[in-house]
C-alpha positions as CSV (number, residue, x, y, z in Angstrom):
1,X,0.0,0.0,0.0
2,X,1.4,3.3,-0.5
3,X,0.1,6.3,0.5
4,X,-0.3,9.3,-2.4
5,X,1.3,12.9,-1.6
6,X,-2.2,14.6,-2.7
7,X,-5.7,13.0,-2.9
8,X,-8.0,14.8,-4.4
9,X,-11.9,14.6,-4.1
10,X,-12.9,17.0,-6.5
11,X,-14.6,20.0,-4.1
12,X,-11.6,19.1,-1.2
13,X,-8.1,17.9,-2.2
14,X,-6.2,16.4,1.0
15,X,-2.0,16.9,1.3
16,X,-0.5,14.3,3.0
17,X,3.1,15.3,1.9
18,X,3.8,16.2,5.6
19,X,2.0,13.1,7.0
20,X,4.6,11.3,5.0
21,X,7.5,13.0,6.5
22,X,5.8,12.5,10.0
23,X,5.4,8.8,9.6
24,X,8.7,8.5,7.7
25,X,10.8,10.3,10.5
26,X,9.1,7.8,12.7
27,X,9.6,4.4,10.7
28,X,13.2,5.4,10.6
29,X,13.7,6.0,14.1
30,X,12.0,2.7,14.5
31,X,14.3,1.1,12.4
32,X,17.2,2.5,13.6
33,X,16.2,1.9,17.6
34,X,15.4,-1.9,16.4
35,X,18.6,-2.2,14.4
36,X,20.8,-1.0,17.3
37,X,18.6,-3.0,19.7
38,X,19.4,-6.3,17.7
39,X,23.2,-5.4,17.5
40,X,23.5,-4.4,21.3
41,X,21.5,-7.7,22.3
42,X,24.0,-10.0,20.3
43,X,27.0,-8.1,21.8
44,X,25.5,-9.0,25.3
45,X,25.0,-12.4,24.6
46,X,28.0,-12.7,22.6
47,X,30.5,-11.5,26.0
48,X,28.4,-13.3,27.9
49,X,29.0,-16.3,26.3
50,X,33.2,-15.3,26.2
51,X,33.0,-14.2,29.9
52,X,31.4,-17.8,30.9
53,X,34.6,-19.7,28.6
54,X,37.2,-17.1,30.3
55,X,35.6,-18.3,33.9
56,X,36.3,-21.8,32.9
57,X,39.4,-21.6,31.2
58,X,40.6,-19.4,34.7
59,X,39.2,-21.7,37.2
60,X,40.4,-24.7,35.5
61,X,44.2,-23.4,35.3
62,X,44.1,-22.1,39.3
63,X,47.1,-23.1,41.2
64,X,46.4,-26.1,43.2
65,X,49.0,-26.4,46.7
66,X,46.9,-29.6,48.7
67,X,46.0,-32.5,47.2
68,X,42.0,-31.4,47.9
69,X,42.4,-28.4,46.0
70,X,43.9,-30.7,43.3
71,X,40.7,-33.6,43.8
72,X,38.3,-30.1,43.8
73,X,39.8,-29.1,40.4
74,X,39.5,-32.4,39.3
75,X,35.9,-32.9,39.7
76,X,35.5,-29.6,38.6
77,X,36.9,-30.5,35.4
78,X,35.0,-33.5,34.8
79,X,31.6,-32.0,35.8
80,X,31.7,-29.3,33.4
81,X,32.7,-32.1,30.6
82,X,29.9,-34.4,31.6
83,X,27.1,-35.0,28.7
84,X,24.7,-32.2,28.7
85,X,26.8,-30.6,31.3
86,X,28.1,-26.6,31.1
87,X,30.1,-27.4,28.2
88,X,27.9,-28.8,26.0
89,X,25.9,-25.8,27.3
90,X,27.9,-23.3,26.3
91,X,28.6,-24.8,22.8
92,X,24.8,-25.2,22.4
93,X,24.8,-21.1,22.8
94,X,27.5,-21.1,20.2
95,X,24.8,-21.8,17.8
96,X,22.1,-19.7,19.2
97,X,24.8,-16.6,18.9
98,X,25.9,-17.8,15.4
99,X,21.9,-17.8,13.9
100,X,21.7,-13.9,16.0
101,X,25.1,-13.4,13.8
102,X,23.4,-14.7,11.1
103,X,20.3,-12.3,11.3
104,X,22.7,-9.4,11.6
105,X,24.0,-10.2,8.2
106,X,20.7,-10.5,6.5
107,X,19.8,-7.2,8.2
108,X,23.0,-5.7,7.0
109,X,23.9,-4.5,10.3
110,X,27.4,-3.9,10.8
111,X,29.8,-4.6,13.9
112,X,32.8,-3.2,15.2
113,X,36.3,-4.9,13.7
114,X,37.0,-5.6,17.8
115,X,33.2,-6.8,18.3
116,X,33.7,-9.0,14.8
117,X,37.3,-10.2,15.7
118,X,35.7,-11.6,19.4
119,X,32.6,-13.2,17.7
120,X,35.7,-15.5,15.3
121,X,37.6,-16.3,18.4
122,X,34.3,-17.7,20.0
123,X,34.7,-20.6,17.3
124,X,37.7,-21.5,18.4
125,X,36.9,-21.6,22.5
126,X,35.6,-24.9,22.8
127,X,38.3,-27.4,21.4
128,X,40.7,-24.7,22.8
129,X,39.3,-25.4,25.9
130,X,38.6,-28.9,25.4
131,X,42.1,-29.5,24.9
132,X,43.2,-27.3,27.6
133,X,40.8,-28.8,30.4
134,X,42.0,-32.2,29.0
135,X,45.9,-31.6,29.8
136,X,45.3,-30.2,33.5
137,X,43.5,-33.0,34.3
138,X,46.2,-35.4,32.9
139,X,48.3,-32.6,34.9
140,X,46.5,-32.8,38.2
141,X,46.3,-36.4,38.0
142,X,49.8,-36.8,38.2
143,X,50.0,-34.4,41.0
144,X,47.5,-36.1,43.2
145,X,49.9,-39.0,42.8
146,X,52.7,-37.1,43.8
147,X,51.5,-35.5,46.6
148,X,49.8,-38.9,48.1
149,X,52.9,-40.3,48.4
């Protein structure tokens, strides 16, 4: 439907150039307000999902001194890899934030080179982590052996 500049009705004729503007101005405002809604919600999703991994990756690599700080980490470390556990979590929100991503590219909404450069790196988290996690247990294994002697 589109709405004419000037109907007219033969005795009246009705200008609706400035009603046009009016409901222009405010589509675009609309727009825009969506559009940097979309891109801020991703963003927030997107670090919240990077905070969670830096938590992990942190907590996982903690200096251990007694061997129940090393049996703590340890069961720390296998709880988060159990099935359907935070992991698998976390790398099911991988895909949520990749289909946002996705919607921001069909919207042609633009990020920031730092915002864009975070959202690759998410990618490479989980087998970054996986392989990390995997190596301090081996790690602290070894060390709960040593220190129960």
């Amino acid at each position: 439907m589109t709405v004419e500049s000037i109907y007219d009705f033969g005795i009246v004729a009705l200008d609706c150039t400035s009603f046009k503007q009016i409901v222009k101005k405010h589509l675009e405002k609309l727009i825009g307000n969506l559009s940097k809604y979309v891109v801020t919600d991703f963003l927030s999703k997107m670090n919240n999902l990077f905070n969670q991994f830096e938590v992990i990756e942190r907590k996982s690599t903690e200096e251990v001194e007694t061997i129940d700080e090393v049996i703590h980490l340890i069961d720390y470390i296998d709880k988060i890899q159990k099935p359907d556990d935070l992991m698998d979590e976390l790398e099911n929100f991988l895909d949520v934030i990749k289909n946002r991503k996705d919607f921001i590219d069909t919207l042609s909404l633009k990020l920031v080179d730092t915002d864009f450069m975070k959202y690759l790196n998410l990618f490479s988290y989980p087998n970054r982590l996986r392989t990390l996690l995997f190596k301090r247990k081996q790690n602290l294994e070894n060390e709960r052996n040593r220190l129960s002697e």
